[in-house]
C-alpha positions as CSV (number, residue, x, y, z in Angstrom):
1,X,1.6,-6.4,1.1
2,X,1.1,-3.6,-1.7
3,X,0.6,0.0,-0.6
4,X,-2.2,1.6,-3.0
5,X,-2.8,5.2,-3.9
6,X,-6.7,6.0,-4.5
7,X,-7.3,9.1,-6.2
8,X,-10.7,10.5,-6.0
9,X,-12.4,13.6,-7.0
10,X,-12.6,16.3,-4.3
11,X,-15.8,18.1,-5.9
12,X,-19.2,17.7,-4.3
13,X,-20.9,19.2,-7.5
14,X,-20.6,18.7,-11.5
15,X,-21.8,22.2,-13.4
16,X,-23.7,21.3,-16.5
17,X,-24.1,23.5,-19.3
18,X,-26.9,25.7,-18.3
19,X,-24.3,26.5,-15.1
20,X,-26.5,24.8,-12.7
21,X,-24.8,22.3,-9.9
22,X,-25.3,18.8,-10.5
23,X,-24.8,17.2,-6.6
24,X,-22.3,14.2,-7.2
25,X,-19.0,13.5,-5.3
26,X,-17.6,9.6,-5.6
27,X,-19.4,6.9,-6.7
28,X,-19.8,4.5,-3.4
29,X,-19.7,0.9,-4.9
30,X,-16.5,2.7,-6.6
31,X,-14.6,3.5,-3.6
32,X,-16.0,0.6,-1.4
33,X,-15.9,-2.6,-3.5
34,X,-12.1,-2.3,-4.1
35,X,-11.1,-0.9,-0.9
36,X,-12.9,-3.9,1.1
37,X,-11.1,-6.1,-1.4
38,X,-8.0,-5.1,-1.6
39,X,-7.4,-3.7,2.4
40,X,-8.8,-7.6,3.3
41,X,-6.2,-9.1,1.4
42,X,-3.8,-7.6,3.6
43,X,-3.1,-4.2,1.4
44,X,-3.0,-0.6,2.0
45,X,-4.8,1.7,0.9
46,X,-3.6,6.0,0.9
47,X,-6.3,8.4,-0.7
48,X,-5.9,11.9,-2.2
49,X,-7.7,14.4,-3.4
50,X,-7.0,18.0,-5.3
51,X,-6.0,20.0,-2.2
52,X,-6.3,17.4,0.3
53,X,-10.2,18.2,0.8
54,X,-12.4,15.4,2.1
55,X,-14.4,13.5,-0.9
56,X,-17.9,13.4,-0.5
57,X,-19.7,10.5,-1.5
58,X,-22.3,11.0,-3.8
59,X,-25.8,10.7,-2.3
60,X,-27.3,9.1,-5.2
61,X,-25.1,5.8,-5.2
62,X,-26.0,4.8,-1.8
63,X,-29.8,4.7,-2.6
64,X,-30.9,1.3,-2.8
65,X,-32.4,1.3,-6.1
66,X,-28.9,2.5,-7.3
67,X,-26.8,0.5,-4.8
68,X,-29.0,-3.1,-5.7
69,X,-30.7,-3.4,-2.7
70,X,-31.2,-1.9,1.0
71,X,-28.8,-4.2,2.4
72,X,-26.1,-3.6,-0.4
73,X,-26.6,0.1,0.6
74,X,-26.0,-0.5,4.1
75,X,-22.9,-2.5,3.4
76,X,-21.1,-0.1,1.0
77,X,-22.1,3.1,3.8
78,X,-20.3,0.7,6.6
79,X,-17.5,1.0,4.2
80,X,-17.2,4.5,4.1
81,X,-17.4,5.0,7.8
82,X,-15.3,2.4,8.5
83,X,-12.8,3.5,6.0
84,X,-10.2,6.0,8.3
85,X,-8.0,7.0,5.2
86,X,-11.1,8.4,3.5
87,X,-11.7,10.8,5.8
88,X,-7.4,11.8,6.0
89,X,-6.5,11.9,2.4
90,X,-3.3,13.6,1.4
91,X,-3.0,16.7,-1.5
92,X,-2.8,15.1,-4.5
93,X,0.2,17.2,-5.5
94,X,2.3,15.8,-2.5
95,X,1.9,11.9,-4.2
96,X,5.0,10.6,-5.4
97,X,4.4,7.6,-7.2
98,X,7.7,6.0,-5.9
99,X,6.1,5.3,-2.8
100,X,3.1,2.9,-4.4
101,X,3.0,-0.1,-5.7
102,X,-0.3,0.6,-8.0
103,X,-2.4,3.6,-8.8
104,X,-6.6,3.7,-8.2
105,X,-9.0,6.4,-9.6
106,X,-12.7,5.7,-8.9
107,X,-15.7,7.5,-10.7
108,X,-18.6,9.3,-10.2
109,X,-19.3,12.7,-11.9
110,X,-17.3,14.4,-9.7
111,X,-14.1,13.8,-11.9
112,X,-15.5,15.4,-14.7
113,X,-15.6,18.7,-12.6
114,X,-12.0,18.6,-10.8
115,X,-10.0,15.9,-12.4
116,X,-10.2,16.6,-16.1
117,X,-8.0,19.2,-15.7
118,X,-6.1,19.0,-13.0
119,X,-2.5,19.1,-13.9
120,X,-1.5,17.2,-10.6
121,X,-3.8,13.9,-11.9
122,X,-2.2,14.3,-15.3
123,X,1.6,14.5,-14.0
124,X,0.4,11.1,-11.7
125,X,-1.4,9.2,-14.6
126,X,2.0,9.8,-16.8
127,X,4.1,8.6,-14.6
128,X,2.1,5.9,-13.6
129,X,1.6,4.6,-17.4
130,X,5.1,4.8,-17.7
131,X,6.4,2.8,-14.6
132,X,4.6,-0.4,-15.4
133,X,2.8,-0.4,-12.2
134,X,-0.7,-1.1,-12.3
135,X,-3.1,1.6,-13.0
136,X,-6.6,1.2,-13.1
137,X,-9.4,3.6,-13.5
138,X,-12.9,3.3,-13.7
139,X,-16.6,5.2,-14.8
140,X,-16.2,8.6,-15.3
141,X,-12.7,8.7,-12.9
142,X,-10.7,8.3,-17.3
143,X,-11.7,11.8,-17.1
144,X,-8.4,12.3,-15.6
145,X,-6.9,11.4,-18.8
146,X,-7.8,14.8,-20.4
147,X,-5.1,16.0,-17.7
148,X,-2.1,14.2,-19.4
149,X,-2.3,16.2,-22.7
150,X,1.0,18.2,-23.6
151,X,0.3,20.1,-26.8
152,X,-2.6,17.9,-27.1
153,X,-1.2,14.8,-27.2
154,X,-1.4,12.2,-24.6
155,X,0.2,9.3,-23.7
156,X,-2.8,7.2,-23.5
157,X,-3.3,7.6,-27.2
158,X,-3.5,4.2,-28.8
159,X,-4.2,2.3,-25.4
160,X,-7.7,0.3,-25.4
161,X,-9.7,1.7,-22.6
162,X,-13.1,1.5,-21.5
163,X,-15.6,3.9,-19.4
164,X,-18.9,5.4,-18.8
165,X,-20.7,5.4,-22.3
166,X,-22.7,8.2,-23.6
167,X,-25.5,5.3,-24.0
168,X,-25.4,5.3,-19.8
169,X,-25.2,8.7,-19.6
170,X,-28.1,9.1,-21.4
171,X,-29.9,6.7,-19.6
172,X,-29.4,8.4,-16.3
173,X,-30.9,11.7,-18.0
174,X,-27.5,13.8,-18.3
175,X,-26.4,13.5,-21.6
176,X,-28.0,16.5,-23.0
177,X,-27.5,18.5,-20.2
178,X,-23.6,17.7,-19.9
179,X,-20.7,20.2,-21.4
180,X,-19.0,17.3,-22.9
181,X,-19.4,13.7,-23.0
182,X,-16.8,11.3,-21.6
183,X,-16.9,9.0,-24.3
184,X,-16.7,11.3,-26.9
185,X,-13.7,13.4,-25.8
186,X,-11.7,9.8,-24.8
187,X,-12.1,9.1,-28.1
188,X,-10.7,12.5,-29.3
189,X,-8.1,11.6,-27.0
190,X,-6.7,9.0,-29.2
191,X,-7.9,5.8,-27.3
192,X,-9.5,2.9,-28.2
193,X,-12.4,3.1,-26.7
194,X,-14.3,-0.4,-26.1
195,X,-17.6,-1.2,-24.4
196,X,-19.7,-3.6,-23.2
197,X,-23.8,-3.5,-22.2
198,X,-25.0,-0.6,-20.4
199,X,-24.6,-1.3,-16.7
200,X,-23.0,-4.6,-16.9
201,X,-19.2,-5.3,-15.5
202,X,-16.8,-4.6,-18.4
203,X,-13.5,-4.4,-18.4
204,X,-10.2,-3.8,-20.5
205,X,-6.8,-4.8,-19.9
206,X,-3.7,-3.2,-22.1
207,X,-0.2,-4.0,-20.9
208,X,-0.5,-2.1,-17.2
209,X,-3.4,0.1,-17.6
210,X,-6.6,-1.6,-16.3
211,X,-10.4,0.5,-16.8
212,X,-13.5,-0.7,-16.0
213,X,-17.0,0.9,-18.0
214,X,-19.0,1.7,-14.9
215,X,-19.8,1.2,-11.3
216,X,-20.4,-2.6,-11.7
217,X,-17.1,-3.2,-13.3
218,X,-15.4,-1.7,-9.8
219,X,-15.4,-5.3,-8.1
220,X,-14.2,-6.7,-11.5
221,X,-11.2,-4.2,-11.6
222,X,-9.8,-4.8,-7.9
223,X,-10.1,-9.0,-8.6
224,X,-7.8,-7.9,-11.6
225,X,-5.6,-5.8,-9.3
226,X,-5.3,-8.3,-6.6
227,X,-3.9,-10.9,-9.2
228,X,-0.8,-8.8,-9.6
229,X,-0.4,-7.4,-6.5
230,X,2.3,-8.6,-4.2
């Protein structure tokens, strides 16, 4: 059995760049999918968040034009309240990456409110990229890789990676309203950036750094996860 740190966003909000809230939190099929997964096949799961807060799920994934269907939407909410851990995370500056055996970060927009520059998520993805344990990160959650700058270069420069496209955000109708676009300062980053269709499960693979483009590619990243997981 693996012990698994999940990292989500502690914001319930993502200010765009007229200053006005954007209501977000976690995306649901994000958290859910791989935690159902991954805690059936026997593994643990530990979340944190900045500050230890509670994450709040955003609204707008467990819709069920967003979720696939009413019943999908039902199945990822029994999830969440069925998920303890979720509701006891730890600070995010007490993990210690000794005691995992891989590293989660799911999405939503919340991540690019708290995690893009939180220092404790950049000291955790470092360390994780260096250990060789699995590390996988999906949607917006590579936001957290803005963190790991040091003088303005990061270790992920050079690594393939994937994530939400400017092409989805604009589809959802927040691309002109947004500070910065994911995609664009990744790329600034120094990463590869590769992508597949809008909306469709894509993923990328390079050495132990897993990423996944979007909600969809959640389920798709845990599969991957559970093949090297002891």
């Amino acid at each position: 059995m693996a012990k698994l740190l999940f990292v989500l966003t502690g914001s319930p909000y993502w200010t765009l760049k007229d200053g006005t809230r954007h209501a977000t939190g976690y995306w649901a099929e994000e958290f859910a999918a791989p935690y159902k997964a991954l805690t059936e096949a026997g593994h643990q799961v530990v979340v944190a968040t900045p500050n230890g807060v509670v994450p709040s799920v955003d609204m707008m994934s467990l819709r069920p034009d967003m979720a696939g269907s009413a019943q999908i939407a039902l199945e990822l909410e029994g999830i969440i309240r069925s998920a303890e851990e979720i509701r006891r995370p730890i600070q995010l500056s007490d993990a210690r990456l000794e005691d995992y055996d891989a590293v989660y970060f799911p999405g939503g927009h919340g991540p690019m409110e708290d995690l893009w520059l939180n220092a404790d998520a950049g000291r955790l993805l470092t360390a994780a990229l260096a250990s060789g344990k699995p590390l996988a990160v999906v949607c917006h959650a590579p936001a957290a890789m803005l963190a790991t700058r040091v003088r303005g270069v990061s270790p992920f420069a050079g690594y393939r990676v994937t994530a939400f496209t400017n092409d989805e955000e604009n589809a959802v109708g927040l691309a002109s309203r947004a500070r910065w676009l994911l995609e664009d300062e990744l790329k600034e980053l120094g990463v590869q950036f590769e992508r597949g269709e809008i909306w469709k499960p894509y993923t990328v693979v390079d050495r132990n750094l897993y990423t996944g483009q979007n909600p969809a590619s959640a389920s798709a990243l845990a599969q991957q996860l559970l093949k090297v997981l002891k």
